[in-house]
C-alpha positions as CSV (number, residue, x, y, z in Angstrom):
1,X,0.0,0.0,0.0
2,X,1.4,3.5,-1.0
3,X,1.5,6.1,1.7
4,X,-0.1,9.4,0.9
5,X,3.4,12.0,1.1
6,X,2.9,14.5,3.4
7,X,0.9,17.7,2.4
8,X,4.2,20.7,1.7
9,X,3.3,23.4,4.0
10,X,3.3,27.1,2.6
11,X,3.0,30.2,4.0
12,X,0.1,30.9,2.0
13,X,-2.0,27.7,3.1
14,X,-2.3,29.6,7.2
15,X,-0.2,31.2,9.7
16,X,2.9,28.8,9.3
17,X,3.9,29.7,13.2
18,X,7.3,28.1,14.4
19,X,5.5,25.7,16.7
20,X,3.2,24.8,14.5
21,X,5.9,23.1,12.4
22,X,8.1,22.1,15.0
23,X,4.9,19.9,16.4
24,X,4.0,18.6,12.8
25,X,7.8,17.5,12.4
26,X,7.5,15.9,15.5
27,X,4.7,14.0,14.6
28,X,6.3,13.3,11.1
29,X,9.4,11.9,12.7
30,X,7.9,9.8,15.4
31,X,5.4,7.0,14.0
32,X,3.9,5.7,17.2
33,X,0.7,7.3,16.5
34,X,1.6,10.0,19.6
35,X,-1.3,11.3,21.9
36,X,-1.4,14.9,22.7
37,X,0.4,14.9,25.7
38,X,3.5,12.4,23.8
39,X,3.5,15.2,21.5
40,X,3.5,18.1,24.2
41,X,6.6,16.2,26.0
42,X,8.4,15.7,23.2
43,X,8.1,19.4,21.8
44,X,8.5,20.6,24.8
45,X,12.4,19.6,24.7
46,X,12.9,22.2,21.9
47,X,10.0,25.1,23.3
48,X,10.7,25.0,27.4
49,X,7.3,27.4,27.6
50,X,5.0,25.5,25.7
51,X,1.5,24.5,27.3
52,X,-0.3,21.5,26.5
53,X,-3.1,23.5,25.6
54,X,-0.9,25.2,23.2
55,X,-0.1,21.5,21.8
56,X,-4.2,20.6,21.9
57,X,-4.7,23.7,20.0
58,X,-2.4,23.1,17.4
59,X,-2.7,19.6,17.1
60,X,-6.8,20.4,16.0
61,X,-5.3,23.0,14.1
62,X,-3.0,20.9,11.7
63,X,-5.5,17.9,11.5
64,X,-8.5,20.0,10.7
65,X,-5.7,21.8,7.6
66,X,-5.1,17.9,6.5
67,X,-1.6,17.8,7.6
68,X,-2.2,15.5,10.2
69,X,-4.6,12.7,10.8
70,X,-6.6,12.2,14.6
71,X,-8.6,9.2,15.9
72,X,-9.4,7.9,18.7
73,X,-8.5,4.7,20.4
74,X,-10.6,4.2,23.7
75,X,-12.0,7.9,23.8
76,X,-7.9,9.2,23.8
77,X,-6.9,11.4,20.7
78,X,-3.9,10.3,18.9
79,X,-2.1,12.0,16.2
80,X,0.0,10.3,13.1
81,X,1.0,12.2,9.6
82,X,-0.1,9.2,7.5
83,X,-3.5,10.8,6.3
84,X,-5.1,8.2,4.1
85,X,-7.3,5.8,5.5
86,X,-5.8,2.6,6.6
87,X,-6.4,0.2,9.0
88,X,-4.4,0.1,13.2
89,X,-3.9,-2.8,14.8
90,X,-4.2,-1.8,18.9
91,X,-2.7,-4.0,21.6
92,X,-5.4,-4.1,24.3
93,X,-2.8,-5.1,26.8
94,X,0.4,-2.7,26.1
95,X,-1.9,0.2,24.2
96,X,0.5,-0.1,20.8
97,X,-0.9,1.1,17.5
98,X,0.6,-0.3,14.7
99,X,-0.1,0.3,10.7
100,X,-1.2,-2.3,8.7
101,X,1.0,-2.5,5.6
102,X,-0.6,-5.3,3.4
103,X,-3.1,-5.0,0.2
104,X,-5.6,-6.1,1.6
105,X,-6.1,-3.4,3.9
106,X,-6.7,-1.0,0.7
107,X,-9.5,-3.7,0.2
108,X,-10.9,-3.9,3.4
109,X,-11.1,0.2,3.0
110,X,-12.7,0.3,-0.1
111,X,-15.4,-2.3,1.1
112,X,-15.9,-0.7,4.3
113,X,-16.7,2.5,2.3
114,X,-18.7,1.3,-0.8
115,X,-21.0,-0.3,2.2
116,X,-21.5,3.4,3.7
117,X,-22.0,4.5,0.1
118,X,-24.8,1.6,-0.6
119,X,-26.7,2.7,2.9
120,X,-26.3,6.0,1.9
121,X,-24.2,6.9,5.4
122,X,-21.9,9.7,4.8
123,X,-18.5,9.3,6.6
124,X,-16.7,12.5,8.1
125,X,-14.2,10.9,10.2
126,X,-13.0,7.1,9.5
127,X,-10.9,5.0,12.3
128,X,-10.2,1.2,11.2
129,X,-9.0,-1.1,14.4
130,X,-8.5,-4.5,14.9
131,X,-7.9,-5.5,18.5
132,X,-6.2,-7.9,19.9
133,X,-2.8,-8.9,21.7
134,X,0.6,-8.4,20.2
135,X,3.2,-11.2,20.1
136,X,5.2,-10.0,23.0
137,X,2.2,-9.2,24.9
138,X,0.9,-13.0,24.1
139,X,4.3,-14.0,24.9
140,X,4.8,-12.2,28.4
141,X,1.1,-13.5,29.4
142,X,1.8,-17.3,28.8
143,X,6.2,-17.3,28.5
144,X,6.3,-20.8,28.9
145,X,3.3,-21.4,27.1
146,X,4.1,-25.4,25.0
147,X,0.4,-25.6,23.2
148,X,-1.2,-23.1,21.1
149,X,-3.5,-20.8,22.8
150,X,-7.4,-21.3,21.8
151,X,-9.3,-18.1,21.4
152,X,-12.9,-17.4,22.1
153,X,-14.8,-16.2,19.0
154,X,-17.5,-14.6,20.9
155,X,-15.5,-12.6,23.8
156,X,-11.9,-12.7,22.4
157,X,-10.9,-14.4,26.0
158,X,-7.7,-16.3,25.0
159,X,-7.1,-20.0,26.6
160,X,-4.9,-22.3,27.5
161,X,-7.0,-25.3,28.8
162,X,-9.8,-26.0,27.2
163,X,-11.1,-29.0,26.1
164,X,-10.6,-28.9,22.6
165,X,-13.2,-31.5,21.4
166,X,-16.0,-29.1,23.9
167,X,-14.6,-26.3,24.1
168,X,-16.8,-23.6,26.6
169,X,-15.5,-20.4,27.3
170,X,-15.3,-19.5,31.1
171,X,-15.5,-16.0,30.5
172,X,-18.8,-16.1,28.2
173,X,-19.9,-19.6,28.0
174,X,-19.9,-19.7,24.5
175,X,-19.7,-23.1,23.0
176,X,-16.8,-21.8,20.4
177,X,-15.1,-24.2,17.7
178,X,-11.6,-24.6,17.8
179,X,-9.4,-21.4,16.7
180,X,-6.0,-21.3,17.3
181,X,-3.6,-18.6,17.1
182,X,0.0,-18.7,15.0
183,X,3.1,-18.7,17.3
């Protein structure tokens, strides 16, 4: 999948202010998808006197210009230059956002929208997530862990021990067939 290149800022586009591009270079440079107050702490190494609502501000600012992309991940704003739509993957137990970087994604885009289109929804803001747990995440939970790990369908609990011939979730009680996840 191509990444959109970042917008070229001029002087004629809006008040290009110093920390207004020092804050969109730092979001440019660090791809962790940043919340405000990453952004603010990181900035805040080059402007010693910059507030946080200064940061907020700004932050709207540059992603209501197009410059920047926000979304939300549990009701927290985050912040990343990459402004086309794509889809996150977010670690429910370490909070990490990562791209996805496959064709597929540019699929699963596409039909997400042409579904809006055919119920005649009209999209102002788009966030695509899958959650789940990352590798190291799985692997910190369960280190020693010799069997693969079966995964409720219904609840998304992950398991160890069930049965796999009945398996019932504890969390949900949901009857779930077997679905195993890669190691």
């Amino acid at each position: 999948m191509a990444k959109n290149k970042p917008k070229k800022v001029t002087q004629k586009d809006f008040r290009l202010t110093t920390q207004r591009l020092v804050i969109l270079d730092w979001v440019r440079q660090n791809h962790t998808h940043p919340a405000a107050e990453d952004v603010y702490k990181g900035v805040r190494k080059k402007f010693k006197n910059i507030s946080l609502a200064t940061v907020y501000r700004n932050l709207s600012f540059l992603a209501g210009h197009g410059l920047l992309k926000e979304f939300y991940i549990d009701k927290v704003a985050h912040f990343e230059s990459r402004v086309d739509s794509h889809v996150h993957f977010v670690c429910e137990a370490c909070q990490r956002i990562q791209d996805i970087e496959d064709a597929k994604d540019v699929e699963l885009v596409r039909a997400m929208k042409d579904i809006a289109e055919k119920k005649d929804f009209y999209i102002r803001s788009e966030n695509y997530e899958i959650r789940g747990l990352c590798k190291k995440c799985r692997q910190q939970s369960h280190p020693q862990k010799a069997i693969p790990e079966l995964f409720c369908i219904a609840c998304g609990q992950l398991h160890d021990d069930l049965n796999k011939d009945e398996p019932v979730c504890r969390e949900c009680k949901f009857n779930v067939a077997c679905h195993y996840l890669k190691k």
